[in-house]
N, C-alpha and C positions, 0 to 999 in steps of 0.2 A: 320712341324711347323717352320717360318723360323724365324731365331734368329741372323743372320750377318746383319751388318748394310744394304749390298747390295739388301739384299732378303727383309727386314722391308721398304728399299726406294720401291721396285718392289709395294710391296702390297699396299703402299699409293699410287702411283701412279695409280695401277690397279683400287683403289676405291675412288679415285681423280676426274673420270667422271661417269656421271650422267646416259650415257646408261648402264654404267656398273655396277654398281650401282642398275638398276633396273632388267641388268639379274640375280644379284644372288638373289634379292628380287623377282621377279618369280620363284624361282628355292628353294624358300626356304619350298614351302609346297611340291610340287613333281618335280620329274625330267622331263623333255621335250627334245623333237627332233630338231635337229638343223633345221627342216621345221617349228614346232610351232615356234621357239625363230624367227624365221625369220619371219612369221607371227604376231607375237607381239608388236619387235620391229624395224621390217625393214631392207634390205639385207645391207643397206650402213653401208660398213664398221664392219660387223659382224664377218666376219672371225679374222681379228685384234683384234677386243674385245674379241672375243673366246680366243684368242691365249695369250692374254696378262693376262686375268683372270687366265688361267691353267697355264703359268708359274709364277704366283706368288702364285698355291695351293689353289687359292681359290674356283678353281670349277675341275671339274675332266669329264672324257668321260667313261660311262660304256654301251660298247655294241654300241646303238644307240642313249645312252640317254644324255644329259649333269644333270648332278647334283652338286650341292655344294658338297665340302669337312667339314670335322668337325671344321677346320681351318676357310674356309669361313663362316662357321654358326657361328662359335664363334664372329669373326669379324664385321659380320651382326648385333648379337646381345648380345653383353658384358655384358649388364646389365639385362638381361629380361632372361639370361639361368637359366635356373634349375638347382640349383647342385646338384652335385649326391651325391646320402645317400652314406658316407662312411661305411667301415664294420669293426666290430670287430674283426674275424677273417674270415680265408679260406671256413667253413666247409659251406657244400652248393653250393661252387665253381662249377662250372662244367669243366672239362678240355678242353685248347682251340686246334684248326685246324686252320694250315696253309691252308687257302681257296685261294690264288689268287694275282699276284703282277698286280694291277691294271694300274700304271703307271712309265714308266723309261723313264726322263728328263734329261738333263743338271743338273750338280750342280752348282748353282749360284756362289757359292765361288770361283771353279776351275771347269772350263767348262771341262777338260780329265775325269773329275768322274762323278758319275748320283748322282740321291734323286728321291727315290721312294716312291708309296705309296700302302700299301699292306693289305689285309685284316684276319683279324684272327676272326671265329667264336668259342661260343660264346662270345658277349662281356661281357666282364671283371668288366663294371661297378663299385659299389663301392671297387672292391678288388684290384684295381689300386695299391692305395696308400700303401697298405700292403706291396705288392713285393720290393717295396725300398731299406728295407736291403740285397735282394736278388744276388745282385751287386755292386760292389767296388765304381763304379762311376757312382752313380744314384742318383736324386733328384725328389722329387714332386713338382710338382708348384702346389699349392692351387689355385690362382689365374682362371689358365688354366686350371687343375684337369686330367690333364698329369701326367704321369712318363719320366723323361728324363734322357737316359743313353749313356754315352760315352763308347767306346770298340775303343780304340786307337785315330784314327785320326774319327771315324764315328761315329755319333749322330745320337741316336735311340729315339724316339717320342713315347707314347705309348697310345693310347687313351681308355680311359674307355669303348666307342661304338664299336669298335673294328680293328679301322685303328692303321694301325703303318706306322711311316715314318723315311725315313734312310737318310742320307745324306752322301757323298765323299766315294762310293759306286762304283768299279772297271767292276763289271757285273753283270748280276745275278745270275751264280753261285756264287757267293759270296753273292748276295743278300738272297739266298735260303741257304745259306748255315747257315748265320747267323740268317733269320726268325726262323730255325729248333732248334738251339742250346735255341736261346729266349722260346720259345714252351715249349725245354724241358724244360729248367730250370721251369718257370710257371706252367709246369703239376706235376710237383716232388713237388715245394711248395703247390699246390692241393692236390695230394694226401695225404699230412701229415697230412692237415683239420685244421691247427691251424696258426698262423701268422709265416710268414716264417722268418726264424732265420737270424741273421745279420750275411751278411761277411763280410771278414776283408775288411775294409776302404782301399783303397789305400789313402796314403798321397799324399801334397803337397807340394814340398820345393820350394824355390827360383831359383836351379839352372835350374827344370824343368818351372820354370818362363820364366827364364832369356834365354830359347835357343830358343822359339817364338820370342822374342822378335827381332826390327828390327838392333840392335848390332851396330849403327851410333854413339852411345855414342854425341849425337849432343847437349843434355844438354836443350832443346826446354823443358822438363817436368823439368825443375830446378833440376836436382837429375845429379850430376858428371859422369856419366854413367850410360848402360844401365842395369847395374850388380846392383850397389845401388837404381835405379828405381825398379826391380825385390825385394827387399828385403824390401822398400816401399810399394810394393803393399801386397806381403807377410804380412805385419804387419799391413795391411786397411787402413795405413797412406798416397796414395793418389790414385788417382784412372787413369783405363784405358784411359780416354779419352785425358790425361796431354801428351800422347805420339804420338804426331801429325803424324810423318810419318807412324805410324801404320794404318794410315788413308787412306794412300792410297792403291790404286788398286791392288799393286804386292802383300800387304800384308792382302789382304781379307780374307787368308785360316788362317794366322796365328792368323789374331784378332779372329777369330770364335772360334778357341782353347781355347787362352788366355780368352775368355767370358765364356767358360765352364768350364776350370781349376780354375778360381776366383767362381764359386759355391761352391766347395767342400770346402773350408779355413774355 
């Protein structure tokens, strides 16, 4: 799910033209072969469109097939999804399997890392939102009807269907390493059968603000440094976007933090 301003520009632009557009609108009731999509809607220029869909997430390669991702179907259709019955509790849960890391990309923030997208059976459906307390640094998006969880500098995605996506991701052992730990934790909150008990919050102060930040003390956000901007945002009193050189390209990995660490406050 991409959440930096670099990856939210990729995806408008991916659904900014009109062929593309119309392959994830083919692609929304079954998957097809890159010979169908070529038969549909013609060889020119299909490889590009292929390639520009999948690095913005919105469609995926499984096998021989292309298919939309949960992201791209969400995207496709914001308004017309069915949201999922939330649950009351666990019990009934089934416990989930690491099935399959489908795909290892680039990470848009910092090209040295990947974002994958990986599959866990079965899905989790309503019991998504439950696992929240199960992690320090997690939140639910209602909106998206995700779970989103930070574990350092890495952003875990968790879809109620059964995809999960990581992002600034080293290789895959590490990928694998940390689907397994995800898993467990999830199958321990399973077997309890009740809603899984909150952990301890990690906090957020200012100084953990303040060391994302791009330290120019340039004064552009009206706050005398970048130290009192940090203690400003800490208190909701002005927001991210006042800090213009965050904006740029050296500092893509940093703003992505800074957007996740401002959830938790």
């Amino acid at each position: 799910m991409p959440g930096s301003p670099e990856e939210m520009k990729l995806v408008s632009n991916a659904m900014s033209n009109a062929t593309r557009r119309k392959i994830m609108t083919l692609l929304k009731d079954s998957s097809m072969s890159r010979e169908d999509m070529s038969k549909a809607i013609g060889q020119t220029m299909l490889d590009y469109h292929l390639q520009l869909l999948q690095q913005a997430g919105l469609t995926e390669i499984r096998g021989e097939k292309l298919e939309l991702t949960d992201f791209g179907r969400n995207m496709l259709e914001p308004r017309n999804k069915k949201p999922v019955e939330p649950k009351k509790d666990l019990l009934g849960t089934k416990p989930i399997e690491v099935m399959e890391i489908r795909q290892f990309l680039p990470c848009i923030a910092d090209n040295s890392k990947y974002r994958i997208i990986a599959r866990m059976e079965p899905p989790l459906d309503g019991a998504v939102k439950l696992l929240e307390p199960l992690f320090p640094r997690a939140r639910y998006s209602e909106n998206l009807g995700v779970l989103i969880i930070q574990k350092g500098s890495i952003i875990i995605t968790v879809y109620s269907t059964g995809n999960v996506t990581m992002t600034m991701i080293s290789d895959t052992d590490e990928a694998e390493e940390i689907l397994n730990d995800l898993m467990k934790s999830i199958n321990d909150a399973i077997g309890k059968g009740i809603k899984a008990p909150p952990a301890d919050k990690a906090r957020v102060d200012h100084n953990e603000i303040y060391k994302y930040l791009p330290g120019t003390n340039c004064r552009i956000c009206g706050e005398q440094s970048c130290y009192s901007f940090a203690i400003r945002l800490m208190a909701k009193e002005t927001t991210l976007n006042k800090c213009t050189p965050l904006h740029e390209e050296r500092y893509g990995v940093n703003r992505e933090y800074l957007q996740v660490l401002l959830e938790y406050l």
